[in-house]
C-alpha positions in Angstrom: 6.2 7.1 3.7 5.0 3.3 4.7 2.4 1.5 2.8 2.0 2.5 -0.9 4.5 4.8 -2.0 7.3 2.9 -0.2 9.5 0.8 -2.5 8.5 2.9 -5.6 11.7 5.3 -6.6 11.6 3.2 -9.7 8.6 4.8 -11.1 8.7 8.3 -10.7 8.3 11.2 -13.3 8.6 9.5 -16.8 5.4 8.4 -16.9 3.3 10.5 -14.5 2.6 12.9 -17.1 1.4 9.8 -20.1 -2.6 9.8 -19.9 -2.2 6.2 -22.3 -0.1 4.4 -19.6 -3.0 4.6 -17.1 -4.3 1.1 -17.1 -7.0 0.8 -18.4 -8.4 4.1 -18.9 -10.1 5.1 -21.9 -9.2 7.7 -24.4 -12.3 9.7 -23.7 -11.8 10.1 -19.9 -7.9 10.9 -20.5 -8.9 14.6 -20.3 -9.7 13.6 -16.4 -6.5 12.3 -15.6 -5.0 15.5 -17.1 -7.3 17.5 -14.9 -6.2 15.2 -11.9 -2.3 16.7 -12.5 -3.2 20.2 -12.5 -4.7 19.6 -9.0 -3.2 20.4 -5.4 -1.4 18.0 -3.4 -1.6 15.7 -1.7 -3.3 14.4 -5.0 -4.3 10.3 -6.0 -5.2 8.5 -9.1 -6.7 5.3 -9.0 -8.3 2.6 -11.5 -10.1 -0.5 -11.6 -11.6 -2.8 -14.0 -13.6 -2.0 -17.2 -12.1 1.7 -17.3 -13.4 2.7 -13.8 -11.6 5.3 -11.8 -11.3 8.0 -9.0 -9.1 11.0 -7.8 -8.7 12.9 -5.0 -6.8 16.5 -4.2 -6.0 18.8 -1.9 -5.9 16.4 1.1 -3.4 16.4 4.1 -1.3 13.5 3.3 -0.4 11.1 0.5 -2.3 7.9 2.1 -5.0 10.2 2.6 -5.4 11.2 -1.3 -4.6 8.0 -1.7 -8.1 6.7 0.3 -10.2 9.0 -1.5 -9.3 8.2 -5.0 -9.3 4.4 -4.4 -12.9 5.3 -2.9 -14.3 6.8 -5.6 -13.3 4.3 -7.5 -14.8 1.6 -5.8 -18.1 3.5 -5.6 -18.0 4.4 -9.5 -17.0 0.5 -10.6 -18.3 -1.6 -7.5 -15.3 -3.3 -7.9 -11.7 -3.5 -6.5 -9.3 -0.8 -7.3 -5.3 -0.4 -7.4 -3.4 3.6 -6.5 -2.1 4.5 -10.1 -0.9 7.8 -9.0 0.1 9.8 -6.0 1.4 13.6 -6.1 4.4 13.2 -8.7 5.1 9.3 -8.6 3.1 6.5 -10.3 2.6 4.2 -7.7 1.1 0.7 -9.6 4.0 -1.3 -9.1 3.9 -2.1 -5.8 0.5 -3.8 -6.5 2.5 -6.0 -8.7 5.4 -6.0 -5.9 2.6 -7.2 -3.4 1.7 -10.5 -6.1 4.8 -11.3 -6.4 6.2 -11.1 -2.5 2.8 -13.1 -2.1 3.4 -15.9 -4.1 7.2 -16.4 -3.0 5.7 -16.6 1.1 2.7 -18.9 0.0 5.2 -21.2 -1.8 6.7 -21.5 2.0 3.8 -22.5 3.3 4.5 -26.2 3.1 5.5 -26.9 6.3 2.0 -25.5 8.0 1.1 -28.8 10.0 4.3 -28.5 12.0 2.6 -25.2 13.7 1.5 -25.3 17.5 -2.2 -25.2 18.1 -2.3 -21.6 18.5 -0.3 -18.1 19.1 -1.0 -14.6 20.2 -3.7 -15.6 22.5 -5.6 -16.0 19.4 -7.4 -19.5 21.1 -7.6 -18.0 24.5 -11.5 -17.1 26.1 -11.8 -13.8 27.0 -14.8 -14.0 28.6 -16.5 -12.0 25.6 -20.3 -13.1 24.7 -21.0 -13.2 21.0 -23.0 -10.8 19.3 -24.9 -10.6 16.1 -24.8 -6.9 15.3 -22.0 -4.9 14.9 -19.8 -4.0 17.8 -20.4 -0.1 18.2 -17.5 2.8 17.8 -14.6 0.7 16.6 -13.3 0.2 20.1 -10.7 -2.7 20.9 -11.0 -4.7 23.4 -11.6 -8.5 24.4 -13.1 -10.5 21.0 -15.6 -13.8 21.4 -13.7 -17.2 20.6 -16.8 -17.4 17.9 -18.9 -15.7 15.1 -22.5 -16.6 14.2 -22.8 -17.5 10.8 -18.9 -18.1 10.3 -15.9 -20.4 11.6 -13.3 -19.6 13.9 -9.7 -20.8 12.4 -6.6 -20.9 14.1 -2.9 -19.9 12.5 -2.2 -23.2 11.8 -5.6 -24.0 9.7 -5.1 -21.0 8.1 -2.1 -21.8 6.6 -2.5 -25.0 5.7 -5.7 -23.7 3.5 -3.7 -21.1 2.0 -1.1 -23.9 1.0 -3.8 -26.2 -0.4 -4.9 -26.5 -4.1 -8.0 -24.4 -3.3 -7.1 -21.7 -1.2 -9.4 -19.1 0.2 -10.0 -15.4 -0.7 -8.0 -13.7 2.5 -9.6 -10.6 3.0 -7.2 -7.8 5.6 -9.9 -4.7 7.2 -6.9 -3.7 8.7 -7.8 0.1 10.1 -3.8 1.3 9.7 -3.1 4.7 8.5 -0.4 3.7 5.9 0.6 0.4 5.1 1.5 -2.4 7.4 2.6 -5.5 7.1 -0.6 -8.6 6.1 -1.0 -12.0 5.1 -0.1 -13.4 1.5 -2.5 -12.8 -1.2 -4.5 -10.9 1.0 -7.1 -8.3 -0.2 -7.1 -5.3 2.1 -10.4 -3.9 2.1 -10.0 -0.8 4.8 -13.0 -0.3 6.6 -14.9 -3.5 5.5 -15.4 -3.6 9.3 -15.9 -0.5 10.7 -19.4 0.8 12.4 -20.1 3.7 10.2 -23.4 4.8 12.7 -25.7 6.5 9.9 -23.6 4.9 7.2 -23.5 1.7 7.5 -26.4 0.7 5.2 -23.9 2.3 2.2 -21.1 0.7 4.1 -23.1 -2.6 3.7 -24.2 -2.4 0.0 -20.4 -1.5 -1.0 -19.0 -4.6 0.5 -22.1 -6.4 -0.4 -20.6 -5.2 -4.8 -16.8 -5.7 -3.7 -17.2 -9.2 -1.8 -19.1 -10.3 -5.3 -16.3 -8.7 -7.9 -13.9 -11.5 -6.1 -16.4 -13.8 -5.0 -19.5 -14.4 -6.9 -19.7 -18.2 -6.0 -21.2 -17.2 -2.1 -19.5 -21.5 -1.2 -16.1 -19.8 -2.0 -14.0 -19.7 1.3 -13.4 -16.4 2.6 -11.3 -15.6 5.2 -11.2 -12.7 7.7 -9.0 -10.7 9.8 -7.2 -7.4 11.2 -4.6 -6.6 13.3 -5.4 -9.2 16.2 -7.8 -11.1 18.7 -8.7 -6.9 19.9 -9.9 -5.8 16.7 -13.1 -6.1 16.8 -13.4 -5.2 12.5 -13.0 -8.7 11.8 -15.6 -9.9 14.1 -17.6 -7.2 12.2 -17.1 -7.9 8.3 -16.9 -11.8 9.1 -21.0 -10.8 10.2 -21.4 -9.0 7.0 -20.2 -11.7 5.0 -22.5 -13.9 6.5 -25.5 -11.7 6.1 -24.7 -11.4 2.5 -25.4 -15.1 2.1 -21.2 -16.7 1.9 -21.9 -20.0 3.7 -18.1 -20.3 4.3 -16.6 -17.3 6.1 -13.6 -18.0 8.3 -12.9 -15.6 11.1 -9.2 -15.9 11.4 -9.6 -14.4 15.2 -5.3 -13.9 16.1 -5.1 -11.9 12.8 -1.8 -10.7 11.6 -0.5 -10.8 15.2 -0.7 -14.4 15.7 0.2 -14.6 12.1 3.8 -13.1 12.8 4.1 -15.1 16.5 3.9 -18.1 14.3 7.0 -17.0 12.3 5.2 -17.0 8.9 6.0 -14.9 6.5 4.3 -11.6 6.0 3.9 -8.7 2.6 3.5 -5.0 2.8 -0.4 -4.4 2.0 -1.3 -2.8 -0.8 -5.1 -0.7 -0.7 -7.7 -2.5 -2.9 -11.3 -0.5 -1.3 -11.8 2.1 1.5 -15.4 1.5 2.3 -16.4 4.6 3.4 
């Protein structure tokens, strides 16, 4: 299977059964984790910080279980979650996989000011008008070259920040069932731009917690993208952002398209929040 249970044969029975090797999860709510085995596959297990954490069961596929549980855990702790657990395997190193594959690409970085001045169409005017509400029924299509509230970047400036001595916070809304291949370091928050029709006010409020577990300064640098200059979710959480009062959101508009024209180096994603 691609995304999180790729690359983790190395962690497979031994310790799916140990209620003390979940991270972070306290002795009183072990008895949930034990309840979580005895549960139906396709089955997930998911924590976060300060002993927060979710399950699901019973769903059609592994990513599947795998968005549930990391859901309910964002909703229970507000914050950022990682996939302990998925069926029989424990999953949580590839999170550590991710962080390390990150750092090793970022540290190539160096030589961004050599890039053109753009790829993958990502500067190119599409004719698209911009809007300030969200774009309706998470349809592709043709993208405005701009953002109220935010900055457009190009590949080139995006690499360069990531390179610098105070890089930004990337944040991947990526839609992909599975993994797929993102930037370095970046925080894939599924759905962060989706239009949820009667739930995007929850939508709103749940991004509103994450973006503030990883960003409570609102002048920290944030930067936004999906798949490329069609996907429209970027365009979408890049408004959020803004409305939620970050003075410097960066609508990276070629996303991991333009990215990978460029010939930079990408890492498989790893799920941190499904927002709804």
């Amino acid at each position: 299977m691609a995304g999180l249970v790729a690359g983790c044969a190395a962690q497979r029975n031994s310790a799916i059964g140990d209620a003390s090797a979940v991270p972070n999860l306290a002795p009183r709510d072990r008895p949930q984790y034990a309840h979580f085995l005895k549960e139906s596959q396709h089955r997930a297990f998911a924590t976060g910080p300060q002993g927060r954490y979710g399950w699901s069961s019973g769903r059609d596929d592994q990513f599947a279980a795998i968005l549930g549980a990391v859901y309910n855990c964002n909703t229970s702790g507000k914050a950022l979650c990682a996939a302990y657990a998925v069926d029989d395997s424990v999953v949580l190193d590839s999170y550590s996989a991710n962080a390390s594959a990150s750092l090793k690409a970022i540290d190539s970085l160096r030589n961004a000011a050599t890039l053109g001045p753009s790829y993958a169409n990502e500067a190119r005017d599409d004719g698209a008008a911009p809007q300030r509400t969200i774009h309706a029924r998470n349809t592709s299509g043709a993208t405005p070259l701009s953002v109220p509230g935010a900055r457009t970047a190009v590949t080139r400036e995006v690499a360069g920040a990531l390179s610098g001595s105070n890089p930004p916070i990337l944040i991947d809304v990526g839609n992909s069932w599975g993994g797929h291949e993102t930037l370095p370091g970046a925080v894939w928050m599924r759905g962060a731009g989706d239009d949820a029709a009667d739930k995007n006010a929850a939508l709103d409020g749940l991004f509103r917690s994450l973006l503030a577990s990883v960003a409570p300064d609102h002048n920290q640098a944030l930067v936004v993208f999906c798949e490329s200059t069609v996907c429209w979710q970027s365009y979408n959480a890049a408004l959020r952002a803004a409305a939620d009062g970050y003075v410097n959101v960066v609508w990276y508009r070629g996303g991991v398209a333009a990215w990978r024209a460029a010939g930079l180096p990408t890492v498989p994603s790893v799920l941190s929040a499904q927002l709804w």
